[in-house]
Every structure is written in structure tokens, then in C-alpha cells.
mmJSON file of the N, C-alpha and C atoms, coordinates in Angstrom:
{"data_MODEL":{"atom_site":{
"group_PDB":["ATOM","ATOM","ATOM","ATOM","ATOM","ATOM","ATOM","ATOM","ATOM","ATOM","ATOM","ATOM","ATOM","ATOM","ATOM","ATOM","ATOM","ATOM","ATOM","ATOM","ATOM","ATOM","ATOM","ATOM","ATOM","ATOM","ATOM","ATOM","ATOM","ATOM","ATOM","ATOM","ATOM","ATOM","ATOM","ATOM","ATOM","ATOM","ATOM","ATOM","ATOM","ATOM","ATOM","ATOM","ATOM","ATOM","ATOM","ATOM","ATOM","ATOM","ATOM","ATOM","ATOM","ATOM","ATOM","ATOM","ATOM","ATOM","ATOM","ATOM","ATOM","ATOM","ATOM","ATOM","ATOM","ATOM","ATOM","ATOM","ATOM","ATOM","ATOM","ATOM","ATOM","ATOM","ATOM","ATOM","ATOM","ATOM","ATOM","ATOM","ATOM","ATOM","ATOM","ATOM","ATOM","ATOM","ATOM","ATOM","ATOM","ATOM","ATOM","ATOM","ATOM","ATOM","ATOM","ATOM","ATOM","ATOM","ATOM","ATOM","ATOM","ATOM","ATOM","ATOM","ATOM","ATOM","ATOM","ATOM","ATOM","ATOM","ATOM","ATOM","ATOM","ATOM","ATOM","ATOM","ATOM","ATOM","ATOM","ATOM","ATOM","ATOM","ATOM","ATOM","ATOM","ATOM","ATOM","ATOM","ATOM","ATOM","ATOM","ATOM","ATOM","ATOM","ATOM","ATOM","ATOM","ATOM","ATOM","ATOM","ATOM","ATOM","ATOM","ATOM","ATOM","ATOM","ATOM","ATOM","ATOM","ATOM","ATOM","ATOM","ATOM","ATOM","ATOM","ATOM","ATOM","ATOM","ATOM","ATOM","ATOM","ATOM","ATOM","ATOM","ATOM","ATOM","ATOM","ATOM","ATOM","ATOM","ATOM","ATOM","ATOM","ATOM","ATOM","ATOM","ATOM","ATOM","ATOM","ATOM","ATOM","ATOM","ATOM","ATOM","ATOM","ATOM","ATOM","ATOM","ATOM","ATOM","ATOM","ATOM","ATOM","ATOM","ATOM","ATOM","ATOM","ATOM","ATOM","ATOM","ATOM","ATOM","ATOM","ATOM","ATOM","ATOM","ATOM"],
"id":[1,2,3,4,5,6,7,8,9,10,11,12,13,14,15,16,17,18,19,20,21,22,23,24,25,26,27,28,29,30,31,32,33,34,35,36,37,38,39,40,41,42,43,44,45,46,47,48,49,50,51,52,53,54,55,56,57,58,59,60,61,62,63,64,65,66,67,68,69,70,71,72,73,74,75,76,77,78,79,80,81,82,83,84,85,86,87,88,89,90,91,92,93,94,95,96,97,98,99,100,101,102,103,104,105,106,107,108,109,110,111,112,113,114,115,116,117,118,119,120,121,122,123,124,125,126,127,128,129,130,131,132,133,134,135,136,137,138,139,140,141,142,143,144,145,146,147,148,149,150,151,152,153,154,155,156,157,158,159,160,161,162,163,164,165,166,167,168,169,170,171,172,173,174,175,176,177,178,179,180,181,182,183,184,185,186,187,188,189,190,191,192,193,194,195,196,197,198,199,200,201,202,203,204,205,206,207],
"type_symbol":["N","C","C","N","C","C","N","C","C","N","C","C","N","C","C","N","C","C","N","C","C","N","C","C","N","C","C","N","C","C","N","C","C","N","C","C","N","C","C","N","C","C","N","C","C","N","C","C","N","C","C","N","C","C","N","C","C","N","C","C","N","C","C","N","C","C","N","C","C","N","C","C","N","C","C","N","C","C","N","C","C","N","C","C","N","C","C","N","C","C","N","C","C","N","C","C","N","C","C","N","C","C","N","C","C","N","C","C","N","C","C","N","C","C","N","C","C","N","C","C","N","C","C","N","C","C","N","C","C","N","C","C","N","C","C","N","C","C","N","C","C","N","C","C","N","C","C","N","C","C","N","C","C","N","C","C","N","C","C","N","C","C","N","C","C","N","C","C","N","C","C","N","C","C","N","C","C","N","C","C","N","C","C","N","C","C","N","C","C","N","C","C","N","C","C","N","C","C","N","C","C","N","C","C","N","C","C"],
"label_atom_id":["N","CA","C","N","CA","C","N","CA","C","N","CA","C","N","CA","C","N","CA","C","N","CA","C","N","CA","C","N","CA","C","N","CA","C","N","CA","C","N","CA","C","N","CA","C","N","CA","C","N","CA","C","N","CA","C","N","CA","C","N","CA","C","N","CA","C","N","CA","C","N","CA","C","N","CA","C","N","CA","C","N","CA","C","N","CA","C","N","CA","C","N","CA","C","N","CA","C","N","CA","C","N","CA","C","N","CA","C","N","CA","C","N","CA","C","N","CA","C","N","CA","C","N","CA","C","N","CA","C","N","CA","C","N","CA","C","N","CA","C","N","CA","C","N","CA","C","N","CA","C","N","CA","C","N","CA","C","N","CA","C","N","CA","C","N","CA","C","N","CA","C","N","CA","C","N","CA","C","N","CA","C","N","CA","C","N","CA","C","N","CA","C","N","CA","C","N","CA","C","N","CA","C","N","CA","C","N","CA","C","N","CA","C","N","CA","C","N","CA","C","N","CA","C","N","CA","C","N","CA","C","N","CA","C","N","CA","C","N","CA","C"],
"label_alt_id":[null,null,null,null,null,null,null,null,null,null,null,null,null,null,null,null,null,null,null,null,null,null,null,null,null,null,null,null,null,null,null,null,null,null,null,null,null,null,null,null,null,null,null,null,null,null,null,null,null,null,null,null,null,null,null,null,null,null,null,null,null,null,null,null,null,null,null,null,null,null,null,null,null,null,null,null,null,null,null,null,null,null,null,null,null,null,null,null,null,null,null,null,null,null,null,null,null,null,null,null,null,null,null,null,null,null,null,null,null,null,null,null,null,null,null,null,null,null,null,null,null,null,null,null,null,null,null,null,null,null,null,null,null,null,null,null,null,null,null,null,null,null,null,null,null,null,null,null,null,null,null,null,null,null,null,null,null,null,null,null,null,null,null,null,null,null,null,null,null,null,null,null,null,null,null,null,null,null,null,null,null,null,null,null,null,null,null,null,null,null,null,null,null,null,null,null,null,null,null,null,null,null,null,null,null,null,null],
"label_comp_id":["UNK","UNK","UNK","UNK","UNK","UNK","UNK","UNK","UNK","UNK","UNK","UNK","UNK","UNK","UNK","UNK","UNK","UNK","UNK","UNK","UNK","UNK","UNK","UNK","UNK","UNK","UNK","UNK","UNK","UNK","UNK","UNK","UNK","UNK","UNK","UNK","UNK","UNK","UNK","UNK","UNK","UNK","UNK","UNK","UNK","UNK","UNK","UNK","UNK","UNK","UNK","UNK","UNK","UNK","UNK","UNK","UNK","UNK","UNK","UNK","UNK","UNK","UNK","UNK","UNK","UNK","UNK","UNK","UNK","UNK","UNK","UNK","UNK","UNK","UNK","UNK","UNK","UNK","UNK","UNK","UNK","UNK","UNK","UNK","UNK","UNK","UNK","UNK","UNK","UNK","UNK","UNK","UNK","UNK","UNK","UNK","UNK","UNK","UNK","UNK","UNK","UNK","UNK","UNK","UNK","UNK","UNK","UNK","UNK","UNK","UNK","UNK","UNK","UNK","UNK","UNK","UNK","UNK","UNK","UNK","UNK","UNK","UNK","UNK","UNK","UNK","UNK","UNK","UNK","UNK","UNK","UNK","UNK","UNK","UNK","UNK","UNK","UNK","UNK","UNK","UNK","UNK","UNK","UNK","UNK","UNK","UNK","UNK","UNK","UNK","UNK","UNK","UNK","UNK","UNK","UNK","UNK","UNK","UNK","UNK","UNK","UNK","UNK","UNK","UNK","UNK","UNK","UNK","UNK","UNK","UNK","UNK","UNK","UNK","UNK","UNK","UNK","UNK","UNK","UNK","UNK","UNK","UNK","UNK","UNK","UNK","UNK","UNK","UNK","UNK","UNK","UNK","UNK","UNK","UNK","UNK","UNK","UNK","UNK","UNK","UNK","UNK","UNK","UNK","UNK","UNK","UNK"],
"label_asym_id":["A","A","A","A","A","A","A","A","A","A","A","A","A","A","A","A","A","A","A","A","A","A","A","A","A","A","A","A","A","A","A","A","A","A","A","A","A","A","A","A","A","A","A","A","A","A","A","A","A","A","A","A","A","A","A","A","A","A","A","A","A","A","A","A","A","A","A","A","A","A","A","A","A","A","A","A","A","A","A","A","A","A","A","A","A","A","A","A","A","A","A","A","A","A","A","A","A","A","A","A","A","A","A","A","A","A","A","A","A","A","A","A","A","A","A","A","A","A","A","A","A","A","A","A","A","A","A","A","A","A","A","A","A","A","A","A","A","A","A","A","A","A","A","A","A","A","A","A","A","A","A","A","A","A","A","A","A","A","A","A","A","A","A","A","A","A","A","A","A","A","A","A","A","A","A","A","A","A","A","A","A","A","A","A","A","A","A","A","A","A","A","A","A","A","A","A","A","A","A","A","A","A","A","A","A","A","A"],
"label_entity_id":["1","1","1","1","1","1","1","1","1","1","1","1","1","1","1","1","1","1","1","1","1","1","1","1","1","1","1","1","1","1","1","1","1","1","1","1","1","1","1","1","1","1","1","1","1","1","1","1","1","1","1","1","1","1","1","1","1","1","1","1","1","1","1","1","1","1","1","1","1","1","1","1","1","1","1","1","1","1","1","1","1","1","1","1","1","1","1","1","1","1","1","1","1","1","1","1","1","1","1","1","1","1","1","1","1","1","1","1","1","1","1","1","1","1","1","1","1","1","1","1","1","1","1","1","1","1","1","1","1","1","1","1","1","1","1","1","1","1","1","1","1","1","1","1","1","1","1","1","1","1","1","1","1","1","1","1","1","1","1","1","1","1","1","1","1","1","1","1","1","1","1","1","1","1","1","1","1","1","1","1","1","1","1","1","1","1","1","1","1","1","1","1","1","1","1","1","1","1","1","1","1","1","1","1","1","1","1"],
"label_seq_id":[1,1,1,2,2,2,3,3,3,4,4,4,5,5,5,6,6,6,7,7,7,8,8,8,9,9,9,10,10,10,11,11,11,12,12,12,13,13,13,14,14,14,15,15,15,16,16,16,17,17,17,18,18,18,19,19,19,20,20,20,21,21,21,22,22,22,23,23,23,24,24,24,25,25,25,26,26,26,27,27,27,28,28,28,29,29,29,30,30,30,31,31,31,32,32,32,33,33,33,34,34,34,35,35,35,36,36,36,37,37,37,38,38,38,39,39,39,40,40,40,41,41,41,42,42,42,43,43,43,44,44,44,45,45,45,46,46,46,47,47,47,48,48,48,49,49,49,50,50,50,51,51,51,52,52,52,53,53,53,54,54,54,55,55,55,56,56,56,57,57,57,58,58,58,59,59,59,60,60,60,61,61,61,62,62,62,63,63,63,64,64,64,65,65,65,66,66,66,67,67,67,68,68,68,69,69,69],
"pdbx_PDB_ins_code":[null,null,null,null,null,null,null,null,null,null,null,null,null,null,null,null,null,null,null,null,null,null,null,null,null,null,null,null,null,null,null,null,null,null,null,null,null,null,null,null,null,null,null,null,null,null,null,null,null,null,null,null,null,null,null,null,null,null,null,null,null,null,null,null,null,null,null,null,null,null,null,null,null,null,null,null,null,null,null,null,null,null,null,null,null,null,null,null,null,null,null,null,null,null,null,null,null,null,null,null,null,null,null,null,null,null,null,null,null,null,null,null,null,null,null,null,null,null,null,null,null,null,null,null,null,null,null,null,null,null,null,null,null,null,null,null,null,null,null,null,null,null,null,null,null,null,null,null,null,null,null,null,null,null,null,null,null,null,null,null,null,null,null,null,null,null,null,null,null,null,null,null,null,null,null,null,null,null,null,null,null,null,null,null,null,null,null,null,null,null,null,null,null,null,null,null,null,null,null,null,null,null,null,null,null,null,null],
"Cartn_x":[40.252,39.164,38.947,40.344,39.655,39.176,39.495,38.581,37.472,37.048,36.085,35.277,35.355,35.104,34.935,35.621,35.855,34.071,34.169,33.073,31.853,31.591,30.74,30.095,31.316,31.116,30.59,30.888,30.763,29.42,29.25,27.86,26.732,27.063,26.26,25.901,27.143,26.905,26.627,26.285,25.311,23.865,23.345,22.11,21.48,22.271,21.956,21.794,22.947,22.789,21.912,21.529,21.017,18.832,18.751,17.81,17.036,17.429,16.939,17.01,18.321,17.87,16.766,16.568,15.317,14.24,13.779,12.913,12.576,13.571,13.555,12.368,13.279,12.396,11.241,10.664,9.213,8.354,7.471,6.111,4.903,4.671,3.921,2.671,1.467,0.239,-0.613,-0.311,-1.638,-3.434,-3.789,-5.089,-5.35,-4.001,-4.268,-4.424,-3.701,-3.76,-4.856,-5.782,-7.086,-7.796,-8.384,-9.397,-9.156,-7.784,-7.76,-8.198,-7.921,-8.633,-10.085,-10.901,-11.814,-12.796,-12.504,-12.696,-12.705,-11.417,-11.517,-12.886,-12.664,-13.932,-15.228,-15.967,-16.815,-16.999,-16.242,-16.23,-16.443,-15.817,-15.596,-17.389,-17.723,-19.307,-20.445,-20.133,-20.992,-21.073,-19.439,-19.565,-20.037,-19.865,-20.372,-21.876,-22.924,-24.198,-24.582,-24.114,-24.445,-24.338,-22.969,-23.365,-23.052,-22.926,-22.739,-23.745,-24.771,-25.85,-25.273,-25.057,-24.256,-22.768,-22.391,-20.862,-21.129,-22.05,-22.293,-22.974,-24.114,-24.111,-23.192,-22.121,-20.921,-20.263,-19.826,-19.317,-19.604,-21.148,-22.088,-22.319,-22.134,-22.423,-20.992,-19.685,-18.316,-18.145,-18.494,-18.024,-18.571,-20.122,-21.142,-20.456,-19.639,-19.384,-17.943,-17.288,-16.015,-16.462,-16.963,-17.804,-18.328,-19.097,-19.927,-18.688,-17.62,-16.688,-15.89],
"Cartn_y":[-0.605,0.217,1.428,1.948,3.014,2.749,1.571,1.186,1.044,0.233,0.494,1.508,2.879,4.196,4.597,4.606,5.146,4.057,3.051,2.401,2.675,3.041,3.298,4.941,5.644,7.054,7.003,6.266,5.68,5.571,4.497,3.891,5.37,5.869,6.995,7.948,8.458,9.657,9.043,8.021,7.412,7.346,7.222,6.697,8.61,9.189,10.728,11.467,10.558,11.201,11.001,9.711,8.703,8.617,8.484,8.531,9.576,10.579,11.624,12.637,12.876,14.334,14.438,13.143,13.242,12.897,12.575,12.848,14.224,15.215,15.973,16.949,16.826,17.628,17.585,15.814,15.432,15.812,16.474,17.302,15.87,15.043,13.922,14.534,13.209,13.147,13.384,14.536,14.45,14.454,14.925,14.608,13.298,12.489,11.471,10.513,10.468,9.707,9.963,11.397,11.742,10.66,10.531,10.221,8.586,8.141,6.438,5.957,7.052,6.555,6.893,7.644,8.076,6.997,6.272,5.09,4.25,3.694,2.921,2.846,3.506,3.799,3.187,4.023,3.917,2.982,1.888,0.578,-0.514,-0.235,-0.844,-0.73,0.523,0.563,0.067,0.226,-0.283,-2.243,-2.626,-4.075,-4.846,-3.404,-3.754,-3.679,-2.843,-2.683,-4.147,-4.332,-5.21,-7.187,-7.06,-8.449,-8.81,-7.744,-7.685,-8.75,-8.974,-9.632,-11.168,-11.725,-12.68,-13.044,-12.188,-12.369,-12.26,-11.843,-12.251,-13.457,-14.232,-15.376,-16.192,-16.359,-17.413,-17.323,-16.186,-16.027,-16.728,-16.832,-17.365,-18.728,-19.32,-20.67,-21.455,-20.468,-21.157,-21.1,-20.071,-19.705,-21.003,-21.201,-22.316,-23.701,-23.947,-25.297,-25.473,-24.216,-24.639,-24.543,-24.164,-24.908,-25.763,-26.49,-27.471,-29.012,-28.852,-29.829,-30.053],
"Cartn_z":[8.155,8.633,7.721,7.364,6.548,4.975,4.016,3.265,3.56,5.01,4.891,4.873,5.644,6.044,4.42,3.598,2.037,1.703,1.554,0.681,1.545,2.959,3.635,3.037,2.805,2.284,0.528,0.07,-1.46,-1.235,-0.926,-0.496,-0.378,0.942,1.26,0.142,-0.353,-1.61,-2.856,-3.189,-4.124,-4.183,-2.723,-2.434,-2.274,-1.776,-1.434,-3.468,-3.998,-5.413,-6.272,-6.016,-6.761,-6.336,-5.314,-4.526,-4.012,-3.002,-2.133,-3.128,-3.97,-4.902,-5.842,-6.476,-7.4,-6.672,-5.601,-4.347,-4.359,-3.961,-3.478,-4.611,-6.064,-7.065,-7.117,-7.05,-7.586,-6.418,-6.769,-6.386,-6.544,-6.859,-7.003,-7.344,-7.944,-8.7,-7.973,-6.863,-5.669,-6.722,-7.567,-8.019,-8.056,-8.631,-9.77,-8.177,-7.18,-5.798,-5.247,-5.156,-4.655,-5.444,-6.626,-7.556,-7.468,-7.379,-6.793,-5.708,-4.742,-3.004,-3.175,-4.374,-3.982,-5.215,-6.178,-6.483,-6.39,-5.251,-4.749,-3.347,-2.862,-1.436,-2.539,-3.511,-4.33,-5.14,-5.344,-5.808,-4.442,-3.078,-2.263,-1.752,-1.554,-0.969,-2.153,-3.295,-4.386,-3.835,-3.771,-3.69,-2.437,-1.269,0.079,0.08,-0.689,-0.946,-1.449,-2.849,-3.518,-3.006,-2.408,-1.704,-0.314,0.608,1.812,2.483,2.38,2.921,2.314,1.225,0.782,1.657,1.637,2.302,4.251,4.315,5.894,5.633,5.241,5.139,5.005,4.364,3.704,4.825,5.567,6.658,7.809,8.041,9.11,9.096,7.721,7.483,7.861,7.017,7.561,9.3,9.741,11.159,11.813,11.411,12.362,11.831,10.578,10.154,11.262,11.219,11.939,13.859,14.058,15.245,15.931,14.863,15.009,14.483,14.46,14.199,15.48],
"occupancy":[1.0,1.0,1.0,1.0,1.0,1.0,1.0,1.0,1.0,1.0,1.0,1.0,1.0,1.0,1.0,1.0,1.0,1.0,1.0,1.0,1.0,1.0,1.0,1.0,1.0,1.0,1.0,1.0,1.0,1.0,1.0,1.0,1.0,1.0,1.0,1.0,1.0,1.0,1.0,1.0,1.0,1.0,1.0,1.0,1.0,1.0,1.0,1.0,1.0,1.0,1.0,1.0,1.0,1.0,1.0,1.0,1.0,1.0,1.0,1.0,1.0,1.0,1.0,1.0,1.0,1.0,1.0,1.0,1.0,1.0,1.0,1.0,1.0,1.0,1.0,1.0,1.0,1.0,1.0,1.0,1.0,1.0,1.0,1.0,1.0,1.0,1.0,1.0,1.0,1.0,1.0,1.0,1.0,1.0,1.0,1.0,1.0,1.0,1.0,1.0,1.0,1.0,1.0,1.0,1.0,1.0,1.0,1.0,1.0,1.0,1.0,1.0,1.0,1.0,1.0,1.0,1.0,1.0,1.0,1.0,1.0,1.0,1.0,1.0,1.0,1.0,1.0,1.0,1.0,1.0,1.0,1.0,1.0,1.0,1.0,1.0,1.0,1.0,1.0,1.0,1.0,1.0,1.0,1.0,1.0,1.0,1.0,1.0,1.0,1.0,1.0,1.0,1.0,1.0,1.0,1.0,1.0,1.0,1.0,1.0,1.0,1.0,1.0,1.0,1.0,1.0,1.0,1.0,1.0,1.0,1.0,1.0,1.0,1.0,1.0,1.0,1.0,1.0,1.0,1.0,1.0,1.0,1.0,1.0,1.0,1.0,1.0,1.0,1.0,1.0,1.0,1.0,1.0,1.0,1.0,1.0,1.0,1.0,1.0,1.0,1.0,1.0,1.0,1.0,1.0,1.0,1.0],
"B_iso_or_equiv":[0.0,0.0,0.0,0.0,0.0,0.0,0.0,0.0,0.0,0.0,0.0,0.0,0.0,0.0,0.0,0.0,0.0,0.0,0.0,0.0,0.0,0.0,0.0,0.0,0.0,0.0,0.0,0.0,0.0,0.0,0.0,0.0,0.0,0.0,0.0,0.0,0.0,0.0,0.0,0.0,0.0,0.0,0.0,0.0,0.0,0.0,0.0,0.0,0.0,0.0,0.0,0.0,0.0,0.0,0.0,0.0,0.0,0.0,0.0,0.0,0.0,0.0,0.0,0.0,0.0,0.0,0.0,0.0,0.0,0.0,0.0,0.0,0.0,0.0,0.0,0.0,0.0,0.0,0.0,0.0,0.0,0.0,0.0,0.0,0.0,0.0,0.0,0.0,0.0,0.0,0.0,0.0,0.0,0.0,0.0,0.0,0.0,0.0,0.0,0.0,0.0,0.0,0.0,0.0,0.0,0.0,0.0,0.0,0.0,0.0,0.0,0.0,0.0,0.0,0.0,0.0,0.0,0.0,0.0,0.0,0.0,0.0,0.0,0.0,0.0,0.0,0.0,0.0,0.0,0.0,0.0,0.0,0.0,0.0,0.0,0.0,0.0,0.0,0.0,0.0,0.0,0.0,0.0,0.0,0.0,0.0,0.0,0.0,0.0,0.0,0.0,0.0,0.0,0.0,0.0,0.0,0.0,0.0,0.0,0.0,0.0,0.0,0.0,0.0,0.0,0.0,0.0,0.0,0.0,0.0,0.0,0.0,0.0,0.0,0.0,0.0,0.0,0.0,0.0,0.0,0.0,0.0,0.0,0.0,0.0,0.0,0.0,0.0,0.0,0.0,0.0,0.0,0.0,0.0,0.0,0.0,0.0,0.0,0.0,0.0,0.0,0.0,0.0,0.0,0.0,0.0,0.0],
"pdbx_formal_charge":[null,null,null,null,null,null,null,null,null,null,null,null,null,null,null,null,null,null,null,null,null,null,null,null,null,null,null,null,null,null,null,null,null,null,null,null,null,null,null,null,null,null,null,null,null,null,null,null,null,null,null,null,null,null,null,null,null,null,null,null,null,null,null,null,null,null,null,null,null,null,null,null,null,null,null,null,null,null,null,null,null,null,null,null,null,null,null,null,null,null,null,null,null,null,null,null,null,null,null,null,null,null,null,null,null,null,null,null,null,null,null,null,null,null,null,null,null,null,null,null,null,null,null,null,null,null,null,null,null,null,null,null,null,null,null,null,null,null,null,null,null,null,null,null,null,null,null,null,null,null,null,null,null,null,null,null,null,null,null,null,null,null,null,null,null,null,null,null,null,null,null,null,null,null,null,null,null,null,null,null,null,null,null,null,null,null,null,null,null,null,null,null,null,null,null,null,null,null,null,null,null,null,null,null,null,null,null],
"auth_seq_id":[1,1,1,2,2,2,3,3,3,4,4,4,5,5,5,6,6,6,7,7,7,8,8,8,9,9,9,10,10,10,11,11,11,12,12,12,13,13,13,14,14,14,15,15,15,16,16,16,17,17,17,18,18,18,19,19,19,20,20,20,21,21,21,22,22,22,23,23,23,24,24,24,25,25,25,26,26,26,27,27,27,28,28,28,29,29,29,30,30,30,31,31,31,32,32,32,33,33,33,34,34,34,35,35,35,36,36,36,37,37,37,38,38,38,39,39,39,40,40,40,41,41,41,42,42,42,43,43,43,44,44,44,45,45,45,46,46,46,47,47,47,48,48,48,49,49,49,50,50,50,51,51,51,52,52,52,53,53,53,54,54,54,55,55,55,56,56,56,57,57,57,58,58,58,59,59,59,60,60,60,61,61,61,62,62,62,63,63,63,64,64,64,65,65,65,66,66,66,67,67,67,68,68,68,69,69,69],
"auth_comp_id":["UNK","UNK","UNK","UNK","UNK","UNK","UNK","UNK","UNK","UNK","UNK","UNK","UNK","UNK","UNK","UNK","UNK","UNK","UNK","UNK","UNK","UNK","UNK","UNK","UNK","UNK","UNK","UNK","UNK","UNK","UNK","UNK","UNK","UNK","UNK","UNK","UNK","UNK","UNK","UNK","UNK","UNK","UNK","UNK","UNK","UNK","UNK","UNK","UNK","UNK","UNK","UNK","UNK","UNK","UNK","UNK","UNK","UNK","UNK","UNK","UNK","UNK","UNK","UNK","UNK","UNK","UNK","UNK","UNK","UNK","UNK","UNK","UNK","UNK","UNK","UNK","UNK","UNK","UNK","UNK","UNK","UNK","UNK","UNK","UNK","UNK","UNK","UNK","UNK","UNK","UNK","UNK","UNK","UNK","UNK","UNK","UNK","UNK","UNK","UNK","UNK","UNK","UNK","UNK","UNK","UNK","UNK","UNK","UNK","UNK","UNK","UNK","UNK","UNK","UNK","UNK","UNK","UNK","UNK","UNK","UNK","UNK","UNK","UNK","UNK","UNK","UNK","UNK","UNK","UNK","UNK","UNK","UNK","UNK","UNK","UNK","UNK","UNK","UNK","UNK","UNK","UNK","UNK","UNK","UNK","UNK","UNK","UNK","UNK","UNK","UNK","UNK","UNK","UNK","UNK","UNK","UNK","UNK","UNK","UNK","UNK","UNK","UNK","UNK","UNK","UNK","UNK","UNK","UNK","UNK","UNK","UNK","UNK","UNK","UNK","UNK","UNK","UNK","UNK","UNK","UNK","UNK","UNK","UNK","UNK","UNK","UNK","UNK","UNK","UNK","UNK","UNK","UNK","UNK","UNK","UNK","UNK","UNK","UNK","UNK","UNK","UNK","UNK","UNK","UNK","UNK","UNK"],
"auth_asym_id":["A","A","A","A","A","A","A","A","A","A","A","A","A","A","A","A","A","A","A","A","A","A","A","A","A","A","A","A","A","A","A","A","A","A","A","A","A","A","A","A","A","A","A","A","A","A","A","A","A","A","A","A","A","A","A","A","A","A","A","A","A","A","A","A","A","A","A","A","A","A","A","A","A","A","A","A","A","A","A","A","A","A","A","A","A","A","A","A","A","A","A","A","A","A","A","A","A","A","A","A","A","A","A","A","A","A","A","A","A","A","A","A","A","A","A","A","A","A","A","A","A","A","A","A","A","A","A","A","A","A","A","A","A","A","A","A","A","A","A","A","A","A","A","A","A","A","A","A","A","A","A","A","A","A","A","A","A","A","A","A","A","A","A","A","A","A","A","A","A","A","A","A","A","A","A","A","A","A","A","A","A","A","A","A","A","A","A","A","A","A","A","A","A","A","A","A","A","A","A","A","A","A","A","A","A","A","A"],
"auth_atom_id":["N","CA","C","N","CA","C","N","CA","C","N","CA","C","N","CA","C","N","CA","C","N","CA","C","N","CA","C","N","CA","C","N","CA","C","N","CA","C","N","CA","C","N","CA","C","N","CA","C","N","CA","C","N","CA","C","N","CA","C","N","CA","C","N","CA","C","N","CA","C","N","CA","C","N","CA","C","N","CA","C","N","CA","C","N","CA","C","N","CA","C","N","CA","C","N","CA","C","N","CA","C","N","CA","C","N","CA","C","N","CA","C","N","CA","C","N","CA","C","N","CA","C","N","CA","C","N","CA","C","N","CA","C","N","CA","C","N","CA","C","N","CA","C","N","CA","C","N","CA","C","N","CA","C","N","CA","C","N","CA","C","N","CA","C","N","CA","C","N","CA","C","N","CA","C","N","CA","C","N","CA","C","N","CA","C","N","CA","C","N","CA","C","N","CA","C","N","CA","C","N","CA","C","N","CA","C","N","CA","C","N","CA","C","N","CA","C","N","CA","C","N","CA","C","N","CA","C","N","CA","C","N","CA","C","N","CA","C","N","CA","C"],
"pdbx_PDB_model_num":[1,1,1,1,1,1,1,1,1,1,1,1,1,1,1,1,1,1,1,1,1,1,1,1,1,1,1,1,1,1,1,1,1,1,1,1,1,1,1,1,1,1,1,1,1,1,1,1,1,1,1,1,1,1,1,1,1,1,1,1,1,1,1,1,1,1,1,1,1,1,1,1,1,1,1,1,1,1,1,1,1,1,1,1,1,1,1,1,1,1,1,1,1,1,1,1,1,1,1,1,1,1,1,1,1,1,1,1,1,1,1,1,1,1,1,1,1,1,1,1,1,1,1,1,1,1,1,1,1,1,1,1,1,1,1,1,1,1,1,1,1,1,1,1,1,1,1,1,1,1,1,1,1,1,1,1,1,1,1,1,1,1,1,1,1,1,1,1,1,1,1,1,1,1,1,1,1,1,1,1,1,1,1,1,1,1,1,1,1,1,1,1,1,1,1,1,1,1,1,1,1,1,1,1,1,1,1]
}}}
């Protein structure tokens, strides 16, 4: 039991050394994460403009084929 207790503690102060402290430092790309969600949205409504009326058809034609079977 107490090997195990030792590799359980091993274990722990690795993942705390290894993991959570350099966590702790990094401040992250908040612009660079703004300007991806906000391209993404703006690619997503460009492609929803552009063939939304298409993609509800394909939709309408599969929905009525798996119906009508």
C-alpha cells in the first residue's frame, strides 16, 4: 500500500509540475480566438446567404424520399 501511496504522489507532482504550472503562466491569444469566432460566424452567414435556399431544398427532397418509402 505504501508503494502504492509513493507512485500515486509521483504521479500527482508530475502532472502539477508538468501541466498546471505552465497553465498557470500562459495568459492565451484572446485577439487571435476573438477574430476566429468572428470569421468563422462571417463565413458561416456568407455560406448560409449563398445556398441556404439550396440546402433546404436537398433537405426537403431527402426528408419527402425517406417518407414516401
Amino acid at each position: 500500500m505504501e508503494m502504492i501511496n509513493r507512485k500515486l504522489f509521483a504521479c500527482s507532482y508530475w502532472i502539477r509540475r508538468r501541466v498546471l504550472e505552465p497553465m498557470k503562466n500562459s495568459r492565451g491569444d484572446v485577439p487571435g480566438w476573438v477574430l476566429v469566432v468572428l470569421m468563422t460566424a462571417g463565413l458561416v452567414t456568407v455560406l448560409w446567404a449563398v445556398a441556404g435556399p439550396r440546402l433546404s431544398a436537398m433537405l426537403a427532397r431527402a426528408l419527402d424520399a425517406v417518407s414516401s418509402q
